[in-house]
C-alpha positions in Angstrom: -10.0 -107.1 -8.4 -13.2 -108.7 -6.7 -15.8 -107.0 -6.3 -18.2 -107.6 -2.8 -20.9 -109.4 -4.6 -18.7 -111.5 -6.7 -16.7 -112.1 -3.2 -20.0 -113.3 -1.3 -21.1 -115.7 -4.5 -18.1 -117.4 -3.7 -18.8 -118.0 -0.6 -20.6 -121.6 0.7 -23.8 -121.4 1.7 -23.2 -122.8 5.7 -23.5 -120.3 8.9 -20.1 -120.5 9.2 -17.6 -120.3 6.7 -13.7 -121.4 7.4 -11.0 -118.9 7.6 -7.3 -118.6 8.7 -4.5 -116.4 9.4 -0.6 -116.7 8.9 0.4 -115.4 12.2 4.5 -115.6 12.4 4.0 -118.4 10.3 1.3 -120.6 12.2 -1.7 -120.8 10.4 -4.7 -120.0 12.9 -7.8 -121.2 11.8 -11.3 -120.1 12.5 -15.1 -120.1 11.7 -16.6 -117.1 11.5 -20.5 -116.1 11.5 -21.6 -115.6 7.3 -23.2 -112.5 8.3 -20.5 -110.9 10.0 -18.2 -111.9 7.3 -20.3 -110.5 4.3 -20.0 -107.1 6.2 -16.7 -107.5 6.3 -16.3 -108.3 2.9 -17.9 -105.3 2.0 -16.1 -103.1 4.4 -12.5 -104.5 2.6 -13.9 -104.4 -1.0 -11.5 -103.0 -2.1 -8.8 -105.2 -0.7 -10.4 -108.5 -2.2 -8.2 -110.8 -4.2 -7.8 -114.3 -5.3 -5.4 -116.2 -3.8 -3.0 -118.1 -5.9 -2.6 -122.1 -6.5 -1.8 -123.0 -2.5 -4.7 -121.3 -1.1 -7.1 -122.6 -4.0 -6.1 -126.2 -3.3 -6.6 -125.8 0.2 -10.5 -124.0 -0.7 -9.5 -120.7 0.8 -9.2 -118.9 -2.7 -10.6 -115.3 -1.1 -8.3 -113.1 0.5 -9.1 -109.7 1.8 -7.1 -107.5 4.0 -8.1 -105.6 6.9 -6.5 -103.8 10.2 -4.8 -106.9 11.3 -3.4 -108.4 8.0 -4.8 -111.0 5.2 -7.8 -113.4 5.6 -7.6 -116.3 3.7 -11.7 -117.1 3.4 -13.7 -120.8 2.4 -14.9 -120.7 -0.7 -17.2 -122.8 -2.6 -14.9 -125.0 -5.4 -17.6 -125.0 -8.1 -18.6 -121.5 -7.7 -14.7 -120.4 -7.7 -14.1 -122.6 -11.4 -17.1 -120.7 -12.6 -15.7 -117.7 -11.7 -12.8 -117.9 -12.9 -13.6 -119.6 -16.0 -15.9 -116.3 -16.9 -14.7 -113.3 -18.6 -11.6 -113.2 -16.1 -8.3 -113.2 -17.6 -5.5 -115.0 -15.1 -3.4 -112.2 -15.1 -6.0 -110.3 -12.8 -5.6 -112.9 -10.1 -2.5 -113.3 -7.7 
């Protein structure tokens, strides 16, 4: 699991940070406001994962899931190596 604050570390700096959806198989991509994301980030806590080698290559390695499926979030590539190279084992991410 990811917590919020380690969620929102991982997240670039920019107003707007990247996301997308698989809808039916399109992926629908779209920015949304930092602010309004971190709240939703800590409204899904407990939903939060990292995503697994496609999603990472693509910089979209945070997933959480709310009401209308899973949101694939930008994150930052240096932050996410960090993390993951900490105390994290691999088996706790998808």
């Amino acid at each position: 699991m990811v917590t919020a604050d380690e969620a929102i570390n991982l997240l670039n700096e920019d107003e707007q940070i990247h996301t997308y959806r698989n809808s039916s198989g399109i992926l629908l991509g779209a920015d949304h406001n930092r602010e309004v994301l971190i709240k939703d980030i800590r409204k899904w806590e407990k939903t939060l994962q990292i995503a697994g080698d496609m999603a990472r290559k693509i910089k979209h390695a945070l997933i959480l899931k709310d009401e209308v499926g899973y949101l694939f979030i930008e994150t930052n590539e240096e932050k996410l190596n960090a993390f993951l190279s900490a105390e994290h084992h691999p088996a706790d991410f998808i």
